[in-house]
N, C-alpha and C positions, 0 to 999 in steps of 0.2 A: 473484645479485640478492638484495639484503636483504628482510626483511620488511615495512618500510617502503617500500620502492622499489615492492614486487610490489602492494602494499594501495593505492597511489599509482596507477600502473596501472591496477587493476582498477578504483578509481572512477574515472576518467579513461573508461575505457570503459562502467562501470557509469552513467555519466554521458549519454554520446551515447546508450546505451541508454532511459535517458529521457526527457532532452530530445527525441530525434528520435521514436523512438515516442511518445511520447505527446504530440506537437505532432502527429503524423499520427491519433493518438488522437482527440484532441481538435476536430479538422477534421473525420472520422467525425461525433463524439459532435454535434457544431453542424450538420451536415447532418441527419443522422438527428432530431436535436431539433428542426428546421424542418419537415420532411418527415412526422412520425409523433405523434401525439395522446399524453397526460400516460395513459391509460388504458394505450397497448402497451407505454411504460414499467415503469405499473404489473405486467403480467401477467408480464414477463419475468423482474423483481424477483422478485415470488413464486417464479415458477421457481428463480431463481437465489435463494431461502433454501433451497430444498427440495436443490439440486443441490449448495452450499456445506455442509449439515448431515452427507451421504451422504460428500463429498468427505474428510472429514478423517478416515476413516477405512481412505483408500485408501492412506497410507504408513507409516504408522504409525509417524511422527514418524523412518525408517530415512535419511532424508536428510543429517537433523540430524546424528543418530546417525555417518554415512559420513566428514562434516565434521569430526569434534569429534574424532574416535577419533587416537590418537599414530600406532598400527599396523594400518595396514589389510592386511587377507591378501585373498586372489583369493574366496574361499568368503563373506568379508563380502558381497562384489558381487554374485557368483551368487545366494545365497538374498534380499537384499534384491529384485533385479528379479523374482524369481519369485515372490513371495509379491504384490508390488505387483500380477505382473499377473493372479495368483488372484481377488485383493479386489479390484480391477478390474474379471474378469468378472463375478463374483457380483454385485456393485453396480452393474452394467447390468441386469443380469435382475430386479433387485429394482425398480429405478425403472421399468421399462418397465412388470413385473404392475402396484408402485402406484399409477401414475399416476391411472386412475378414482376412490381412493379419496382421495386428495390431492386433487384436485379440486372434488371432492362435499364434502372439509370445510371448504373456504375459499369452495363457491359457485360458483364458478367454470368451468362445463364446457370452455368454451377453452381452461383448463390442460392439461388430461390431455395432447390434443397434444403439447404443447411439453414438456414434461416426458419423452415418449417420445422425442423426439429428442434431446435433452439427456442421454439416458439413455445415448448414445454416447462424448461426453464420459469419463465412468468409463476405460471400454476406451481410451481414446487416453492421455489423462493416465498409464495405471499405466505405460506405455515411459517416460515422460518422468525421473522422480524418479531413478533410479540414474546418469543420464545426467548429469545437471543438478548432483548432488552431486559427480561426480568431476570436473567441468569447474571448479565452485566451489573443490574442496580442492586442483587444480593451478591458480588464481589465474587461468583463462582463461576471464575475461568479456570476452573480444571474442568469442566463439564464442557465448554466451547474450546480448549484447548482439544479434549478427546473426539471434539466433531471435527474440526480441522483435521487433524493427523490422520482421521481414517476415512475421509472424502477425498484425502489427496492422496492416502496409499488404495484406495477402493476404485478413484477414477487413472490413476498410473497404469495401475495393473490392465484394467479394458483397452485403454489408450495404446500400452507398449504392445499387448498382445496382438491387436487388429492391426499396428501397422507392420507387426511381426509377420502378419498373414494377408498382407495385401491391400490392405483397405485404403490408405492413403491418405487424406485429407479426411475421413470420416474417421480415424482414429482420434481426432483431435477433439471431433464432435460427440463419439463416445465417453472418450475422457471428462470430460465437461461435464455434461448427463450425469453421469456416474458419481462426481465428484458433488454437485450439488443434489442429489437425492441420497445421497451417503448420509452429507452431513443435516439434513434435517431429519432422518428419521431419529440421529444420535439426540439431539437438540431435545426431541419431544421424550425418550427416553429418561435424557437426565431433569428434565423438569416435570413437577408434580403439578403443575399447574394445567388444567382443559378449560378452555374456554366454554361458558354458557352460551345460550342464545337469546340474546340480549342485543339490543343495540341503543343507544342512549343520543339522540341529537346533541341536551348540551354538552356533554363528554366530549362528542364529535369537536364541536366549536373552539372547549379550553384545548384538545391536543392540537388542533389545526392553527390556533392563534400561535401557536408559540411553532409546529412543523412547517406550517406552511411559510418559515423562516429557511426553514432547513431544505425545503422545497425546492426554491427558489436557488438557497445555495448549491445545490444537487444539482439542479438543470446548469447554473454557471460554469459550476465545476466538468461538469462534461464535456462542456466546449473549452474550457482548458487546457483538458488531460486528453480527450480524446478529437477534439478538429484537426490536428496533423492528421490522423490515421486518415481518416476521412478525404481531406485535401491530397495526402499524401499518396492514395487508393485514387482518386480520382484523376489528378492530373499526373502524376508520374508513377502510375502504375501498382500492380498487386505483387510484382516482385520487388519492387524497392520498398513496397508496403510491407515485406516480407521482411527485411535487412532490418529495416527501422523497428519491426516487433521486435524481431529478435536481440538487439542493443538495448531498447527499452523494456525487454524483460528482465534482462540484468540487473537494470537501474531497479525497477519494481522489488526481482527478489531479495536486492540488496537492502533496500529501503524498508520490505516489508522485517527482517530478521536483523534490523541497525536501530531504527527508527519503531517500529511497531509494537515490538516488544512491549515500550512502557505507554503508547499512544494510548492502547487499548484502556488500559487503567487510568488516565488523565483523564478523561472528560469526568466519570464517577469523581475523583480523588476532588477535583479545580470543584465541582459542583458543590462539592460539602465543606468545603474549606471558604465559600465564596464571601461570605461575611464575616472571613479574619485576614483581611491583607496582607499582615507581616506574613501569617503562616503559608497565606496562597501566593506569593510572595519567594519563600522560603522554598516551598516545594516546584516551583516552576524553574528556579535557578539549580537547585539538583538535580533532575529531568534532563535539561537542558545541555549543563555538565557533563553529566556523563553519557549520554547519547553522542555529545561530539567527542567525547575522549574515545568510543568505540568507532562511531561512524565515519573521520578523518582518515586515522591510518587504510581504513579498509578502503575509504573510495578511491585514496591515491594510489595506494597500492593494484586496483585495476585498472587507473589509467595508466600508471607507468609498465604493466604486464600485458597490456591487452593485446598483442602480438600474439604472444607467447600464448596467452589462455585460450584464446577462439581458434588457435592450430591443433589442441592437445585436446579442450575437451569438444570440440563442433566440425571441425577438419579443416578444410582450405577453403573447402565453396565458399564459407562463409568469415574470410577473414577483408569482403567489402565494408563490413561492419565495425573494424576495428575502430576508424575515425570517430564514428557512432558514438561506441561503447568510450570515447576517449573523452568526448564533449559532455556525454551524460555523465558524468563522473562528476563532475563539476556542477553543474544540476542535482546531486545526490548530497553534494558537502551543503549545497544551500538550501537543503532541505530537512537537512535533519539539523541546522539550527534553526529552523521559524516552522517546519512541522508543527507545532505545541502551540501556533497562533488560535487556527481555528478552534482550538478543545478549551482555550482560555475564552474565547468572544461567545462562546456558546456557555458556555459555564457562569459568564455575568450575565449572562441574559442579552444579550446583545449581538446576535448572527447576523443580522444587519452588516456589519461593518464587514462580516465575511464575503459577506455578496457583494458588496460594492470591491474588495479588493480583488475578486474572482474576475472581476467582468472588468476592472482595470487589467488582469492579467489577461484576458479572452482580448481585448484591445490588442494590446500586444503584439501577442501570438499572431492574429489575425493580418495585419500591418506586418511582422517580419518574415508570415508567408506570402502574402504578395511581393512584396522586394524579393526576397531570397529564391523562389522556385525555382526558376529558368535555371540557376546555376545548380541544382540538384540537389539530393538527398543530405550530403553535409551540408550545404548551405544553410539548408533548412532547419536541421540540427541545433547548429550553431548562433539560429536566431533564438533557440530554446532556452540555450544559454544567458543569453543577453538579455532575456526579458524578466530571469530569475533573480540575474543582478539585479536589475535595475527596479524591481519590485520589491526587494530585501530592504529597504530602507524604509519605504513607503509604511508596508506592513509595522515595521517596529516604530514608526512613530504612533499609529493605531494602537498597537499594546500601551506605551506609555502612556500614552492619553485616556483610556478604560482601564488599566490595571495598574497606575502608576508605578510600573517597572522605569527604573532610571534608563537609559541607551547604554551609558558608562559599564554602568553594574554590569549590564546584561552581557554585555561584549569582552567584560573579563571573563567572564565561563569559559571562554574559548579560546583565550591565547597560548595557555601551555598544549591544549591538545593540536592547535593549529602550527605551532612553531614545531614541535615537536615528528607529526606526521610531514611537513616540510621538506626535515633534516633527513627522515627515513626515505624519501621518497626521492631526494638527489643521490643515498646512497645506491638505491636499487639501482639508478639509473650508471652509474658509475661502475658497482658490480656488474652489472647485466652486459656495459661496453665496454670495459676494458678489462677490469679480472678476470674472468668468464667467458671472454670474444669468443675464445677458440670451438667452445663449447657446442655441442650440437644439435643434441638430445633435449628438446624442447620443456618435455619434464624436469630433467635435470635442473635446467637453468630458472625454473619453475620453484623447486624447491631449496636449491641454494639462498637466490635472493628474496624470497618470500621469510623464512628462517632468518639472514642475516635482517632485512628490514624489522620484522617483529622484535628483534632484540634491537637493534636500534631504537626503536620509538619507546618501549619499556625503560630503557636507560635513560633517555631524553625525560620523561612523564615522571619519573622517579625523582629527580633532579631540579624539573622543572615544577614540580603538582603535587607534593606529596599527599596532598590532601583529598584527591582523586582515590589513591589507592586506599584510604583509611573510608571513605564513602562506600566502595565495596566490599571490602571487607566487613563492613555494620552491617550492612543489606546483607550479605552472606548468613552470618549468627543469625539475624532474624528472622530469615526466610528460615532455615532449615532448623529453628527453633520452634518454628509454627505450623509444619507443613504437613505434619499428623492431625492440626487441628481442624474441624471441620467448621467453615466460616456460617457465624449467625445471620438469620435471614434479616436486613433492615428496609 
């Protein structure tokens, strides 16, 4: 099987992986957000900056590292799972002592709890990574696709249940639990591989020269994705820490089942292709493509609804979020066209360059929460916004420069899918106000204009791209030409 066939494949399944999880995700996340106040939101949040900070220091970047590498020997394997599951325990016993003192500095005494149980986590996740990498580098994402799907229907089910019966903010902590001890027992399951007891120093040396790249980008990345929460929790509170989770889950679930899908498969695919440019080349402009011909109309289409969606499927409490879910949207379009930076800079051996654009982005962020706080949780927002812009260019001069991708090229990808979602997204707006005004039924108006925009942007994309629709279509035949095949291990 080629490398295009197997990369074809694995999103193919990379695919049901998220559409079906996280459409059972997302059913969770709308129960639970009917069922539980913007406040256990917020506390879990907290949690979860404290538990995401600790976390990336549990692999130290040796997954990466497992993927990338031409020659894996047996001693790679051995010392990565036993070092994982060292820093593992060590990093349970630490969150457990500091839960008290974490608590105490955000205020919060209801924290410490949760943080102790979370402190579990650690211990469970360090099985997972050695698993997860060799499943990834033999191209067999129906094996990680089926630990996803039944970690998020195994921890839904505890989660809906407990807050069905009272429990409250500990349903969320359930959930959780549940969801990552699901999915590693699946992981060890599908893979035949046990680690010996073995541990090899220079092994240790070659994954850490090339992870402790990945390290480095991890810790940056946290203060990225996660210092609003953090700031956000500290100075303006665990309920507007609450609003803001709840719009940035959106963006998340949105990104994870737009953008994800073929993520998963790029780092393997860029890795093997890495010393034939035209071809690496070739495969990053189709990636690219067609990620923004899906991920366009969808992200405008939530900001031109988001009224309408947070009343139907969350209720009223929660329509302070709308503004939120309005500006993230816009943060979503710019990410699923330079998503595919970092999987390209790691793939040439070069994560470096991710980390310097990380801690340019941490700058940022940093700088438009100070200005912005005092005026609140949009403000804040909206600084998120402007830093995505203003780093989009940044980044794509970095690719031309290591992958010499042209700017030009790259940026035609995306003008039929751009002009197109556009057009659909002044008509929603047009149905929504003035065909439709009288309208009431929040669903209704939900499914009118969602219908009529979807054939709008199909007709636009037809007209505009035809060459889009002939792209899935190939991927189509080959996927479900191959999908009885069972992929060889390389």
């Amino acid at each position: 099987m080629s490398i295009k066939q197997k990369a074809i494949k694995g999103a193919l399944w990379t695919a049901i992986q998220n559409w079906v999880g996280q459409a059972g995700a997302f059913v969770v996340f709308f129960v639970l957000a009917r069922l539980l106040q913007p406040e256990d939101f917020g506390l879990v949040a907290l949690a979860n900056v404290c538990l995401a900070f600790m976390q990336i220091f549990l692999e130290q970047g040796f997954s990466q590292a497992l993927i990338q590498r031409d020659q894996l020997e047996p001693d790679h394997l051995n010392t990565a799972f036993w070092t994982n599951v060292a820093i593992g325990a060590l990093l349970a016993a630490l969150s457990f002592i500091a839960a008290d003192g974490i608590a105490d500095g955000f205020k919060q005494p209801q924290l410490a709890p949760i943080l102790r149980w979370f402190s579990l986590i650690f211990f469970i996740n360090a099985f997972r990574g050695t698993q997860q990498a060799i499943l990834e580098r033999q191209f067999a994402f129906k094996a990680i696709a089926v630990r996803s799907v039944l970690g998020i229907v195994g921890g839904g089910f505890v989660g809906v249940i407990m807050a069905m019966t009272g429990f409250g903010v500990w349903s969320l902590v359930g959930q959780q639990l549940t969801n990552e001890l699901v999915g590693v027992l699946v992981l060890w399951k599908a893979s035949d591989w046990r680690p010996g007891f073995r541990f090899s120093p220079p092994h240790f040396k070659q994954l850490f020269k090339f992870g402790g790249n990945i390290l480095v980008l991890n810790f940056v990345s946290f203060f990225n994705t996660r210092i609003n929460d953090f700031l956000i929790g500290y100075f303006l509170g665990h309920v507007a820490l609450g609003y803001y989770a709840i719009a940035y889950r959106i963006l998340q679930v949105s990104t994870q089942l737009l953008v994800r899908t073929t993520s998963g498969v790029s780092l393997p695919t860029f890795s093997r292709l890495k010393h034939d440019l035209s071809r690496f080349r070739h495969a990053f402009y189709v990636v690219t493509r067609l990620t923004s011909a899906i991920a366009f109309p969808i992200f405008m289409g939530i900001a031109a609804l988001a009224p309408e969606l947070v009343e139907v499927l969350f209720g009223q409490q929660w329509l302070p979020t709308v503004p939120l879910i309005q500006l993230l949207a816009i943060v979503g379009i710019i990410r699923s066209v330079s998503f595919f930076k970092s999987s390209v800079l790691i793939a040439m051996g070069k994560p470096g360059w991710t980390v310097r654009l990380k801690c340019l982005s941490v700058l940022f962020n940093l700088t438009g929460f100070i200005i912005a706080f005092r005026w609140g949780i949009v403000a804040v927002t909206l600084t998120v916004v402007i830093q995505s812009i203003l780093l989009f260019p940044i980044g794509q001069w970095v690719i031309t420069r290591i992958a010499a991708i042209p700017l030009g090229t790259y940026l035609q990808q995306f003008t039929a899918p751009l002009i197109s979602a556009l057009v659909m997204m002044g008509s929603i707006f047009v149905i929504k106000n003035h065909l439709i005004s009288g309208v009431d039924i929040k669903v209704l108006i939900l499914l009118i204009a969602t219908g009529s925009g979807a054939m709008i942007y199909l007709l636009m994309i037809r007209i505009l791209s035809p060459e889009i629709f002939h792209d899935f279509l190939n991927i189509g035949k080959i996927a479900l030409s191959k999908l009885d095949r069972k992929p060889k291990k390389t």
